[in-house]
DRENBAKE-22679 format. One line per 2 residues: for each residue x, z, y of N, C-alpha, C. Coordinates in pm, whole numbers, plus 50000, padded with zeros to 5 digits. Atoms other than C-alpha are relative to their C-alpha. Layout:
# residues N
X/Z/Y/X/Z/Y/X/Z/Y ~ ...
END
This chain:
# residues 128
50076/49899/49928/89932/02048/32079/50072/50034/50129 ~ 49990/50001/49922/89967/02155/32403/49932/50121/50045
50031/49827/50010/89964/02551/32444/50090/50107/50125 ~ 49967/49923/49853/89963/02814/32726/50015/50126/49915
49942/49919/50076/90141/03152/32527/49962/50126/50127 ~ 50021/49907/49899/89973/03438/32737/50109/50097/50004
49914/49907/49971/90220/03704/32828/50001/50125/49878 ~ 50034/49884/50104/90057/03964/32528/50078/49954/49899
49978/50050/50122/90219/03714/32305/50175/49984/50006 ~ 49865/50000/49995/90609/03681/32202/50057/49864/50071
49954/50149/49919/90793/03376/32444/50086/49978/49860 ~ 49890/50060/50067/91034/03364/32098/49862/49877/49938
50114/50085/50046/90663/03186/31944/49995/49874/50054 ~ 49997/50079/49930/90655/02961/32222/50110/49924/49964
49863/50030/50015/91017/02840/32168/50007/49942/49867 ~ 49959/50032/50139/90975/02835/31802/49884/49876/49938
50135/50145/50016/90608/02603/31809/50104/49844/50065 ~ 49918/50138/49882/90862/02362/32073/50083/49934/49859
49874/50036/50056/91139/02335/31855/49972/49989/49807 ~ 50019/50001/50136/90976/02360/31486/49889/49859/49987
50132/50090/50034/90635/02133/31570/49996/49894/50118 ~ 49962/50065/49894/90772/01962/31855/49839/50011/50093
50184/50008/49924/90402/02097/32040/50075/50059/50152 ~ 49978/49965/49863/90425/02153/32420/50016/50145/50028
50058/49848/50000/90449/02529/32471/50050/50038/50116 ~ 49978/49983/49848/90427/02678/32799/50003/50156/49983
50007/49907/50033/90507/03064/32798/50064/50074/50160 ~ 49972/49976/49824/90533/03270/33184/50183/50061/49957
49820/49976/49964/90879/03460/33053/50080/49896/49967 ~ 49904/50144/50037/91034/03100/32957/49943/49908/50106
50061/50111/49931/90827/02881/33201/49943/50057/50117 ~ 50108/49889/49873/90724/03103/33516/49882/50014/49999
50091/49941/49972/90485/03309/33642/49929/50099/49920 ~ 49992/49859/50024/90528/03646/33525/49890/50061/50107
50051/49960/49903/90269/03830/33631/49888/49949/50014 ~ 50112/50088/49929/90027/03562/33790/49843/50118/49872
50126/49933/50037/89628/03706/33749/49929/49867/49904 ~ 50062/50079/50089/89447/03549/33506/49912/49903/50006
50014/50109/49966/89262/03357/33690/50098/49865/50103 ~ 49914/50026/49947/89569/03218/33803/50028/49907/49878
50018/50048/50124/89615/03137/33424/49968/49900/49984 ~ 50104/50117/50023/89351/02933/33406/49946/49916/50067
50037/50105/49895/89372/02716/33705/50162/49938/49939 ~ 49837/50087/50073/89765/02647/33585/49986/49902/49829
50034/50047/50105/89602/02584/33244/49915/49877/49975 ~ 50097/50137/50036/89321/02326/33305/50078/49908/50114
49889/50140/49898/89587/02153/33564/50040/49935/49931 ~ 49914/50053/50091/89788/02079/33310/49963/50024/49835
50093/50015/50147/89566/02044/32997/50064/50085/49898 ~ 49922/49893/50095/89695/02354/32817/49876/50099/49910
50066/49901/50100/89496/02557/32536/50069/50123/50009 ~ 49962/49854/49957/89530/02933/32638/50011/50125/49859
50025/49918/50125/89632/03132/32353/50032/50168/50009 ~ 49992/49874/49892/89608/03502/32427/49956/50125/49891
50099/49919/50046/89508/03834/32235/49941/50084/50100 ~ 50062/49915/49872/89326/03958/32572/49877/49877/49991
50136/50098/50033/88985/03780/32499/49909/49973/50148 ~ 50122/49990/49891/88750/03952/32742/50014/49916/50146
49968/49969/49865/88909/03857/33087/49986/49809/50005 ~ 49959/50180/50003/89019/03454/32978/49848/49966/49955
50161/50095/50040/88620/03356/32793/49932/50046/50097 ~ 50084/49989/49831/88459/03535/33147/50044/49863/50076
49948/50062/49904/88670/03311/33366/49990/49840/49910 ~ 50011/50139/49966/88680/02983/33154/49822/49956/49973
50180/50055/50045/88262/03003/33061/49944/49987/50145 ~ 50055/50063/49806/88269/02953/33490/50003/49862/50017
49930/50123/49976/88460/02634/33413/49917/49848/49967 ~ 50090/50103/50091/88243/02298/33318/50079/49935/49959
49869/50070/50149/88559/02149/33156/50131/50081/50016 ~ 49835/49954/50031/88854/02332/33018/50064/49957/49871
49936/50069/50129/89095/02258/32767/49984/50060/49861 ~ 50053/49878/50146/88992/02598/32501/50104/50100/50033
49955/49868/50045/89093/02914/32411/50023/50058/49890 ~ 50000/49954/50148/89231/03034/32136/50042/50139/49966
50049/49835/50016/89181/03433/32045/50094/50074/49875 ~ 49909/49985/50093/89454/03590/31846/49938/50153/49969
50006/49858/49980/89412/03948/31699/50111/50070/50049 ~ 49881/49870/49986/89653/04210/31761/50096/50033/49905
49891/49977/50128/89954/04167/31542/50155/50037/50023 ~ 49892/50019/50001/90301/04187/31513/50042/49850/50014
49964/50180/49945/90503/03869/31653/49995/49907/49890 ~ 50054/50063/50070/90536/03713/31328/49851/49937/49948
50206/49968/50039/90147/03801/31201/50003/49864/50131 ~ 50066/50049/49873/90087/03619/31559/50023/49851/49981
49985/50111/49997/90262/03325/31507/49935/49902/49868 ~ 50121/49976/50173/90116/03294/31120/49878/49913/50029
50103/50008/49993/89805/03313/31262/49940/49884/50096 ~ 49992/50124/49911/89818/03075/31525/50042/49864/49948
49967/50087/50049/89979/02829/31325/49871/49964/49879 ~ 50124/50005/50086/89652/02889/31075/49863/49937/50094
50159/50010/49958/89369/02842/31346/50048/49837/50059 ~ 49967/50168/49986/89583/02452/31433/49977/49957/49837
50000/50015/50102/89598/02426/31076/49830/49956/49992 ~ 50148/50000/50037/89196/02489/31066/49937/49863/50113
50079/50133/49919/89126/02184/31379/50041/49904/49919 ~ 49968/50144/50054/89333/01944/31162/49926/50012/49909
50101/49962/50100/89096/02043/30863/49856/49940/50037 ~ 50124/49971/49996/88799/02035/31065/49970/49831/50004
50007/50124/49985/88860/01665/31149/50101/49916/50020 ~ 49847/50078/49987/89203/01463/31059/50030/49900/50058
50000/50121/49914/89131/01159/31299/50003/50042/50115 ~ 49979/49969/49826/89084/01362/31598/50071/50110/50036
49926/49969/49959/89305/01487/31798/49984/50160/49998 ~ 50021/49862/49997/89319/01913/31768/49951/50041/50102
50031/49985/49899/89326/01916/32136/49894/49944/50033 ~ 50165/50036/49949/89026/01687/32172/49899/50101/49946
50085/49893/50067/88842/01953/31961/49978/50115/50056 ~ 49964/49840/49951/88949/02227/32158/49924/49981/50171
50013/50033/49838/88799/02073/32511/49849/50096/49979 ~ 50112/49906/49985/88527/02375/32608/49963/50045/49894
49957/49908/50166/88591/02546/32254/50073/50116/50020 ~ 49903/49897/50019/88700/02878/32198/49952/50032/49858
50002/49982/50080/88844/02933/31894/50076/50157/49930 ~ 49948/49825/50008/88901/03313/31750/50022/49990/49822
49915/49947/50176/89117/03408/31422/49977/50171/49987 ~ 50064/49801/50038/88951/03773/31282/50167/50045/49936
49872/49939/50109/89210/04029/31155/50027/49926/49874 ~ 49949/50066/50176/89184/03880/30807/50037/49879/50026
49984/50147/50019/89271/03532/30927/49889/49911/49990 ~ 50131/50052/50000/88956/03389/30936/49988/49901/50159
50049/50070/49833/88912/03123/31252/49912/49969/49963 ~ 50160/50113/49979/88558/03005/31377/50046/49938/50135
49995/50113/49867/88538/02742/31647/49834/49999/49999 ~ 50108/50018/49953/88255/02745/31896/49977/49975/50121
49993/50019/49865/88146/02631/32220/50031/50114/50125 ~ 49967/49930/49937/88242/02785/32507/50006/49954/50173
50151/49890/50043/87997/02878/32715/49936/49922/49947 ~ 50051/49967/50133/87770/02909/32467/49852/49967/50057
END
């Protein structure tokens, strides 16, 4: 995988997906651009084929349902850093499920996928 760690989320997550799942993880306090606006985000994100993982929903599915190809979004609730990482590690868990030949990231191209408080991910297009 190949993951953009929005700023809401812990950079130790980022660090710990690199070094536990060997997945790409891109995070602004470990990898710059502290700060940058969100659509700033998401021009750094479909440059470099990154899945935006974020619990700030509203601002990232406006800006990439402008986009006619992005790489996805993936919608965390509001947890504690562990909970976060858990949960994130559950909604990759749920693309390799959905189809074990293809690639997570091919699944995720104009997909946003959202994990409910209870853990629950759906995957759906995006826009819709």
């Amino acid at each position: 995988m190949r993951l953009f760690l929005d700023e809401c989320l812990s950079p130790q997550i980022a660090l710990d997906l690199a070094r536990e799942r060997n997945y790409i993880t891109v995070h602004p306090r470990n990898d710059g651009g502290r700060g940058n606006e969100d659509y700033q985000v998401v021009q750094r994100c479909i440059n470099n084929d990154l899945v935006i993982v974020t619990e700030n929903a509203d601002d990232f599915r406006e800006l990439l349902s402008r986009e006619d190809l992005h790489p996805g979004l993936i919608i965390l609730p509001c947890l504690p850093r562990n909970t976060s990482k858990a949960f994130l590690l559950l909604a990759i868990d749920y693309l390799n499920e959905l189809d074990q030949e293809e690639d997570p990231m091919d699944l995720m191209i104009n997909q946003i996928l959202v994990v409910s408080k209870e853990g629950v991910p759906s995957l759906r297009p995006l826009p819709d």
